[in-house]
TORLUMDREN-10373 format. One record per atom (N, C-alpha, C): x, y, z; residue in one letter. Coordinates in pm, whole numbers, plus 50000, padded with zeros to 5 digits. Each point is the difference from the previous one (the first is absolute). Example, Ala and Ser with C-alpha at 12.3 -4.5 7.8 and 13.67 -1.06 7.14 Angstrom:
<recs>
513194943150780A 499115011950000A 500905012050000A 499655010549928S 500825011950006S 499235010950073S 
</recs>
This chain:
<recs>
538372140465440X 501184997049918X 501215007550054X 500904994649988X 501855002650112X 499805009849867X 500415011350005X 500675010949863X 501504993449991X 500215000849883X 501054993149886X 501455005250109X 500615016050001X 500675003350075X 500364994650138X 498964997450042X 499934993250162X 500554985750010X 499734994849945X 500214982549937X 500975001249962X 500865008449892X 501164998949951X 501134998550079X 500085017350096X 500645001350120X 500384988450102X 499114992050059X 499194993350076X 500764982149923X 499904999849926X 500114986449955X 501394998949885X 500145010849954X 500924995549910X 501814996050074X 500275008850041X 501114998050060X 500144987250115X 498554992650024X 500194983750087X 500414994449857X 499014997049872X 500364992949888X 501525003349939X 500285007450021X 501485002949938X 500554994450129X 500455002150112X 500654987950112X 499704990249981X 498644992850012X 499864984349920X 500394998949918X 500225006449893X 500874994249868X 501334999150016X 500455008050063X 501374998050017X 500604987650125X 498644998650080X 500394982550083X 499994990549901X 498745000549931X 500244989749896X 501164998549925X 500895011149966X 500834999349894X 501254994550090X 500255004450101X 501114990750093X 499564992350047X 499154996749986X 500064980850032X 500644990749871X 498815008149902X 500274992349891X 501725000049940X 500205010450033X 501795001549913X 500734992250142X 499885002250111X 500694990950108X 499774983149937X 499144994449998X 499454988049986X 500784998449874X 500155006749897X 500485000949886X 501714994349994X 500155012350057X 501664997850002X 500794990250150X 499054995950061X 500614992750084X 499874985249902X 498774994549959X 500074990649874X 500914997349912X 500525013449961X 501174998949890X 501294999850080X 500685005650139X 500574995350048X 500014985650033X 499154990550044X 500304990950037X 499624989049893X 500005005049867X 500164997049892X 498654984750005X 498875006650031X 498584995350044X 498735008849913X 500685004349894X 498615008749908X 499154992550002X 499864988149937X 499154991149951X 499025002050127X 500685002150094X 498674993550138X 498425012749949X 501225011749945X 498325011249992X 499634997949890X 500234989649916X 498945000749884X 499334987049998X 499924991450133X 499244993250007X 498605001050048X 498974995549942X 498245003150055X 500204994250111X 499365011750119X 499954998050136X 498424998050057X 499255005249876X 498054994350001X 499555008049922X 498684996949948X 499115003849939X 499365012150103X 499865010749999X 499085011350060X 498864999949939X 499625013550020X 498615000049971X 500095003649873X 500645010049955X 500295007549861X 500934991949911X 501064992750031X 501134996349900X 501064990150141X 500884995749905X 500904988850102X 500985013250059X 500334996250095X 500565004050093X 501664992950002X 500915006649964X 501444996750022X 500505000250071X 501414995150048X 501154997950083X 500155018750055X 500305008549919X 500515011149999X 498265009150062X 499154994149973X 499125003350090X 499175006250106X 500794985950024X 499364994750187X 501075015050057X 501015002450029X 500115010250102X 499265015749989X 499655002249877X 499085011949980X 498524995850013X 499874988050025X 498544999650040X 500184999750142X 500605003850113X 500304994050119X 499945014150036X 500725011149958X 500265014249977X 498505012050008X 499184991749854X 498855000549999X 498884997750145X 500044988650086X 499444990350036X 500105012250152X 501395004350036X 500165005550099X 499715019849959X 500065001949902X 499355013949991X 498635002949980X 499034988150002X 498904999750011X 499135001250126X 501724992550119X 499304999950093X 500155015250076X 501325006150011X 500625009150000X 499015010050009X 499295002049837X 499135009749988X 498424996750101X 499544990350008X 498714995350001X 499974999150156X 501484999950110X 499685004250115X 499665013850022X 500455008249895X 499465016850026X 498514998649954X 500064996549893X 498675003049888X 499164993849933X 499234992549992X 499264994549831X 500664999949891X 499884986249881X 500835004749935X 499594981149915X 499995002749908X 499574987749892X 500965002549893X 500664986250008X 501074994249912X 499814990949902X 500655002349854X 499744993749883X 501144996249990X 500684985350001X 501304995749908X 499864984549940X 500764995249909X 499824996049937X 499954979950040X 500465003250147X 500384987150032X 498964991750122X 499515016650048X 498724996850075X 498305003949967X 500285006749899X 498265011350002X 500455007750081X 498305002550009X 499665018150101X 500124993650138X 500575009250108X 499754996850114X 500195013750091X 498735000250110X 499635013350055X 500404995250143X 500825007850073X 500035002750139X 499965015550052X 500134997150108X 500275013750053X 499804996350143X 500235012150096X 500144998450134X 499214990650117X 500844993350068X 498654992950085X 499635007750108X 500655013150047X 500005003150141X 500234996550134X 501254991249990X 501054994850094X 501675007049956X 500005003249842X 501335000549957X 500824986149913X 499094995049940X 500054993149907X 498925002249901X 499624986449925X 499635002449872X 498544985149990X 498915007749926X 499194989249970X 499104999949847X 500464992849940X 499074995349912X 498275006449962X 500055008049891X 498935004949972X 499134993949892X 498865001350006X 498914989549909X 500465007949840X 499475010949973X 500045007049848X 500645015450043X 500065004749887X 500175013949961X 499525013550088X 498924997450052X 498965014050061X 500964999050158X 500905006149961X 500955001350159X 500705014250021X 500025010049855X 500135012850028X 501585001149968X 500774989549960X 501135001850008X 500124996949823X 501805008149977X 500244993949812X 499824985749969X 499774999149880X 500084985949913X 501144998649883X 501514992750080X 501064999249952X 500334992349946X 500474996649832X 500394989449884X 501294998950003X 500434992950013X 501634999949995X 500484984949940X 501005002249903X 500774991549950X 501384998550021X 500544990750093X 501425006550073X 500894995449913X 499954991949942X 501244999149862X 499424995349847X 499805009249917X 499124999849852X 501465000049921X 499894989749960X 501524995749935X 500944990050067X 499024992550060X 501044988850075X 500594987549888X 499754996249929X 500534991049859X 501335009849989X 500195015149974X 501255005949960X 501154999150126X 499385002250162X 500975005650092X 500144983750058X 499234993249986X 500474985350062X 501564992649918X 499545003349879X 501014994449995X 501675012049934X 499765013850083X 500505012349974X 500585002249861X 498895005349947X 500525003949825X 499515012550029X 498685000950067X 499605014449928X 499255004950152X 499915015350020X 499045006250088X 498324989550012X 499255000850095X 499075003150046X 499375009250078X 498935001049981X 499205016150084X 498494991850054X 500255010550167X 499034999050094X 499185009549962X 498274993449974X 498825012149978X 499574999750063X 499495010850046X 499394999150116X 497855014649902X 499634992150062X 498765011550002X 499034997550102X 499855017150037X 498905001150114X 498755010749967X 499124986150086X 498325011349924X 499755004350205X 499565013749968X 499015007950144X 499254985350021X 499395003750145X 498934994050052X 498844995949908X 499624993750010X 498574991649924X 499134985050045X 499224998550028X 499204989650051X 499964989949919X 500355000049845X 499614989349892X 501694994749961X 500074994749894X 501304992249951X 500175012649889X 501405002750015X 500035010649908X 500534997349880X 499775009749875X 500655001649850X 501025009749981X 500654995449883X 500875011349992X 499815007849990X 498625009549942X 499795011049987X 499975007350154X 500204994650136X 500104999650172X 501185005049993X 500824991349912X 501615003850068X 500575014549993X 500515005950125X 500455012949985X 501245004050068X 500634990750026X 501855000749975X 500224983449970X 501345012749923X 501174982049956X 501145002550030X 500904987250022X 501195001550014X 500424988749940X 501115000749914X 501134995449912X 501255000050040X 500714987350044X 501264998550017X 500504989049960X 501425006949994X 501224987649918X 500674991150102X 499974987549961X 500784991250098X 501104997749863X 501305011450030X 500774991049895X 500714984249991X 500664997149919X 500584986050024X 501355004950123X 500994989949968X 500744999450143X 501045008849943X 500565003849907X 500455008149942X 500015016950004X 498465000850050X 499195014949940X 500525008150152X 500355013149972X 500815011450118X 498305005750020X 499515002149895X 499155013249997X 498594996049994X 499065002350062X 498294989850014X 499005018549934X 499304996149914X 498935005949932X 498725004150079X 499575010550047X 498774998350071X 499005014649936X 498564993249949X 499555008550008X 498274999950030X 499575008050034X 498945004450101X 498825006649923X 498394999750039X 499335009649917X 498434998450099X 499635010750013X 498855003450117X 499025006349822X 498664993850045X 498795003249831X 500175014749997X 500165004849937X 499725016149949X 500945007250076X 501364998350036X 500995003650054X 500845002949936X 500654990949859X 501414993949957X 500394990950053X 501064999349933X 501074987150007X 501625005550049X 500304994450045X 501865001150071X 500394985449982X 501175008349958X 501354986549982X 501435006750103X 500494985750040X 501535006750031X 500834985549994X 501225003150056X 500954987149987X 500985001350141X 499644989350087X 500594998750074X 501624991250010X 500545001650121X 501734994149996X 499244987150102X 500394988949951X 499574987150068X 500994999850139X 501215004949991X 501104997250103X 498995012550166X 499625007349958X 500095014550111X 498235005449999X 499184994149870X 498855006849978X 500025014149961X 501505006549955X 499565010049979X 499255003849838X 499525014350029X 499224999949869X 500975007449908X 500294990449838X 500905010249948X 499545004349881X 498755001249961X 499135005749905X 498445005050051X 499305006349994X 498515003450000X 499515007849892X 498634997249941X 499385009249965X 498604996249931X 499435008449984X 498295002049949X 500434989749856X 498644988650011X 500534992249913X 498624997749879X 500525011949918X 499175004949890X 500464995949837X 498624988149891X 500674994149917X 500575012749913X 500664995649859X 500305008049928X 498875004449880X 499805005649907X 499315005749916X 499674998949872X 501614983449954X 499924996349890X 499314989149975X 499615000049853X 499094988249967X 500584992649901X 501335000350062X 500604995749822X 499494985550032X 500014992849835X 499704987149996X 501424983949967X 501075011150070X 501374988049995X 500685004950078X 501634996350000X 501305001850105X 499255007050131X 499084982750062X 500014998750166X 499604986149968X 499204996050136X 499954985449996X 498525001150013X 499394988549863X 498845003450003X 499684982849989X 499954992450178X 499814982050023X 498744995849921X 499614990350018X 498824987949993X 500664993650070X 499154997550167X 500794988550074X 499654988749960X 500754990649989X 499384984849910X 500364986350117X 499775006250138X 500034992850110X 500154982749975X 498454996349936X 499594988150017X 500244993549889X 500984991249971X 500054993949844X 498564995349882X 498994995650105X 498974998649946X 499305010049884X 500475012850092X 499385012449898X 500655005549933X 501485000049959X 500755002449920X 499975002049916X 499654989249916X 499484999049828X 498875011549955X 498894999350138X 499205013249939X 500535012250055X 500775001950079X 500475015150030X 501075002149909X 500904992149947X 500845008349857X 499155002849913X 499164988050002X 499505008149827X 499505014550041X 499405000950123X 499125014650021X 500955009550007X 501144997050013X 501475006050059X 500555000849868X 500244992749905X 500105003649827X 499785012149953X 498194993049996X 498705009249961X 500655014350037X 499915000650177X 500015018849999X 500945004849935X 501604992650030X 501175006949976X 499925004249852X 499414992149888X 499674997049867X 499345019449945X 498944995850087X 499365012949991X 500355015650046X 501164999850115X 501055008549999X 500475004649935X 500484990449889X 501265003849948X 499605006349869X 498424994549941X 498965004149879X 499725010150046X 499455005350111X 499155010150026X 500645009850079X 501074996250063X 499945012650068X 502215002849985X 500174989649899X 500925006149939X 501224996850114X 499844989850105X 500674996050100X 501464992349958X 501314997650032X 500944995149991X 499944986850100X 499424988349977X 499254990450048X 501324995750084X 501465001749943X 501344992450044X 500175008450094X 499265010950053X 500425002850177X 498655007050034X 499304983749967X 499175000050127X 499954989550068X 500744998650134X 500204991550025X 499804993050096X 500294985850044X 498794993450095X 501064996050130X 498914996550117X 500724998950117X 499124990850046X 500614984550090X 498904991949994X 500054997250179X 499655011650084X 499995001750121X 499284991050067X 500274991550080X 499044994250107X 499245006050063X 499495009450087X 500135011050058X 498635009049983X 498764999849980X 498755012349989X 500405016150073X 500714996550104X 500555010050070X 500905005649949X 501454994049987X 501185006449935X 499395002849830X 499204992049924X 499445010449904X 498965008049983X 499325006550098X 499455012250036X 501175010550041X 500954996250089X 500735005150062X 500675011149867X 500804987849907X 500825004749929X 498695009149860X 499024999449983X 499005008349919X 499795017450040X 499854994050186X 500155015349987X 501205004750036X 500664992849993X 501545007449971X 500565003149852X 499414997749951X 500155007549848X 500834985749947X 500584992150043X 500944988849923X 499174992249912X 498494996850066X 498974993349916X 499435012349932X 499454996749876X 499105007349907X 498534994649996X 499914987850048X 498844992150009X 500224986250067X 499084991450047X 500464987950005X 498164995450004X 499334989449963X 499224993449948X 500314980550105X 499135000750091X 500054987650043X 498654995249958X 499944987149873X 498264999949963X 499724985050043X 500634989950087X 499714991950044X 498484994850023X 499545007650086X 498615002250047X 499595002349892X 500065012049961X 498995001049842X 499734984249932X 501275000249946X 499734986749906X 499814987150062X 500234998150103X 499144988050097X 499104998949982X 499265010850045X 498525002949970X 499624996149865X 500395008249894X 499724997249837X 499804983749967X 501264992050119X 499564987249897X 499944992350127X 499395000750094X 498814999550118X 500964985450018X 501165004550065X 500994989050079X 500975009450066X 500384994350138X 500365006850128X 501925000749962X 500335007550065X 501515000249977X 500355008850111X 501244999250039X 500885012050089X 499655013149988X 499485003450092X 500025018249953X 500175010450078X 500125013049968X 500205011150126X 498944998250100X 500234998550141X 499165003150083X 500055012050088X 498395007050006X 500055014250078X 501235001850085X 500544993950113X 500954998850107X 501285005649901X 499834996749891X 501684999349951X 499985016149895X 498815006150010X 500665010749933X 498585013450028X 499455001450136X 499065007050042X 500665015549986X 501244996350152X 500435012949990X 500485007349911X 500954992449928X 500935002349904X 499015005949867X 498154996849967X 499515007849946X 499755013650007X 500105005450134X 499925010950036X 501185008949995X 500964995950049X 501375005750000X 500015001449801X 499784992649910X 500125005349871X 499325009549974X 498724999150004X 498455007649987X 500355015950061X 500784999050124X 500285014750049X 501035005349921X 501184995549920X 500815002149957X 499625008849871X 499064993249963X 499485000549813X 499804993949961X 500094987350016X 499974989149902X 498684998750013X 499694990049913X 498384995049919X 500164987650017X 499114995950072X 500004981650035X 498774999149979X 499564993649910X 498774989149955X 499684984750026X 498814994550018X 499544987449975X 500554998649845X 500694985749996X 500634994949878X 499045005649880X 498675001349995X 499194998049911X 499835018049940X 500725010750126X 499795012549982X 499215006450083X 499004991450064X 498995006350125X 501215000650108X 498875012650084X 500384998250152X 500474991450070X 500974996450040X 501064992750112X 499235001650134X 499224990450015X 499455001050133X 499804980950086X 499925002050106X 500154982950006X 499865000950150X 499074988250064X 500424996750188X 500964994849984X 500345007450163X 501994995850053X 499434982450039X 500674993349930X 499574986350067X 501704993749993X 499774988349984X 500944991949970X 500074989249895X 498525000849928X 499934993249921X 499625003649833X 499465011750044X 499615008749831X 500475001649935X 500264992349846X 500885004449904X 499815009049925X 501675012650000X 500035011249981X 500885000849818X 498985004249926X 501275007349828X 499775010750049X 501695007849927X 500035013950004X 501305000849901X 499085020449929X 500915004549956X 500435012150060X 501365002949993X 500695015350064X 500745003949862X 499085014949993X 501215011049918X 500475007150056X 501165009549976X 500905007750066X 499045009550032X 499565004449934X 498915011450015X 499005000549895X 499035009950029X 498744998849929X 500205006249835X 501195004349988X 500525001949828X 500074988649960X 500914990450042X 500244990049931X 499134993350024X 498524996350088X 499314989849996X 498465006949863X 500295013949966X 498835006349897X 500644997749873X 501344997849986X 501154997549897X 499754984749964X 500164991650093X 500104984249992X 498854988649997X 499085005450090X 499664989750062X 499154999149863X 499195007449909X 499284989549871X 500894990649947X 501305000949942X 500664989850019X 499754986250023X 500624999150146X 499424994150146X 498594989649913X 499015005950015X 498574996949999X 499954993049885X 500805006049922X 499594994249815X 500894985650014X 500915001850037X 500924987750051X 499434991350030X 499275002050148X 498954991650092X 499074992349928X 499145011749959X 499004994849863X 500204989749853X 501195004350006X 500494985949833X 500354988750057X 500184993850149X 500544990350066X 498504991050043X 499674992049931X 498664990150069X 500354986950088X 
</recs>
């Protein structure tokens, strides 16, 4: 086993450069669109991938992708997860190019990456999206999240945004945040990115993403239910607690352990399951790293149901989850949560 330190060193600072190719492509591609007054072209479906459709705004971060795979895989080994192709393993042929590897047992990382998680918001530029990225050590089998042992989190703001969000987290390390200048890269914030301590139960934003119209009807009522029981039990001011209806698994992890979220609850999956019909849902690719980067922070991320958050990196596994700010507010809330869950058939 690579020790955690070694891997961190070693790998984190390539994933933070890949994120930041990804993020100038995507904001180039972006604002040259809106110059030539051609948005529409990136919010048109450019194909079906393996994981989810694939957009206009896209295709140049998968191209980005496509060539840092190779990049790396002429030095090294190295198996890639994204959302538009699956896993795919190369590494060196011994000429100075690159060849195609059968599976996993090659000695090199196993890298998840989602190069734009929030493309519905930045395609058609309303809101940020963020590149996740997570990487598990060497391993011979298909790995789980409980494998993954760095993440990286970054902001692709809209065409508007000066300042891009990035933050980072190696397992049993911590978490770092800083804020970079989009014009120069310089850094004009850093620091140890540790949640806060309160558990209050109002004034932050406490979502139910209600993604899919289908499930709507049963996620208010469950979304009623808790707030209901807030306000009985724990004496909550229900009128600021308030909701944010993010596209984004990434940008709302992002913003949880940044203290702006107090919780956020994606139960898609859950209740799919409950009434055993398929719907849209988080997939591993779209919020691996970004579990870790919370998890190091403080925060408390659960399987929708309250178990362990654990899952293979695939492209097809449907993922519920809940995130509390920290483990006060999830010993504070989450019966709540459950009793909610439970009165909803």
């Amino acid at each position: 086993m690579v020790p955690i330190a070694e891997f961190d060193a070693a790998w984190t600072p390539r994933l933070l450069d890949l994120a930041a190719r990804i993020r100038s492509a995507a904001r180039r591609a972006l604002t040259e669109a809106i110059a030539a007054g051609r948005l529409d072209d990136l919010m048109r479906p450019h194909e079906q991938g393996a994981g989810d459709v694939t957009y206009g705004i896209d295709v140049p971060t998968e191209v980005v992708l496509t060539d840092w795979l190779a990049e790396v895989a002429r030095e090294k080994p190295i198996s890639l997860l994204t959302e538009d192709a699956g896993w795919r393993h190369a590494g060196p042929d011994g000429r100075g190019g690159v060849r195609d590897l059968p599976d996993f047992a090659h000695g090199g990382p196993r890298v998840v990456v989602d190069p734009i998680d929030g493309t519905r918001n930045l395609m058609a530029d309303v809101r940020s999206a963020w590149t996740v990225i997570g990487a598990c050590p060497p391993g011979a089998e298909p790995p789980r999240q409980r494998d993954v042992a760095l993440g990286v989190l970054t902001e692709i703001p809209d065409s508007r945004g000066a300042i891009a969000r990035e933050l980072w987290a190696a397992r049993g390390r911590g978490a770092h945040a800083r804020e970079i200048r989009l014009g120069d890269g310089a850094v004009v914030r850093e620091e140890r990115l540790v949640c806060d301590a309160s558990d209050r139960a109002d004034h932050g934003y406490f979502p139910f993403f209600r993604y899919m119209a289908d499930l709507r009807p049963m996620i208010a009522r469950i979304e009623a239910d808790f707030f209901a029981r807030l306000e009985r039990e724990e004496h909550a001011e229900v009128r600021n607690c308030y909701d944010d209806q993010y596209i984004s698994n990434g940008g709302q992890l992002a913003l949880l352990a940044l203290g702006k979220y107090r919780m956020i609850a994606d139960l898609r999956a859950h209740l799919a399951e409950r009434r055993g019909a398929s719907t849209l849902t988080t997939k591993p690719y779209d919020i691996s790293g970004a579990v870790l980067v919370a998890a190091e922070a403080g925060c408390a991320i659960t399987a929708a149901g309250g178990a362990e958050l654990d899952f293979p990196l695939d492209v097809t596994t449907p993922i519920g989850f809940v995130g509390w700010h920290n483990a006060a507010t999830r010993a504070r809330l989450e019966r709540h949560l459950a009793a909610a869950l439970a009165s909803v058939g």
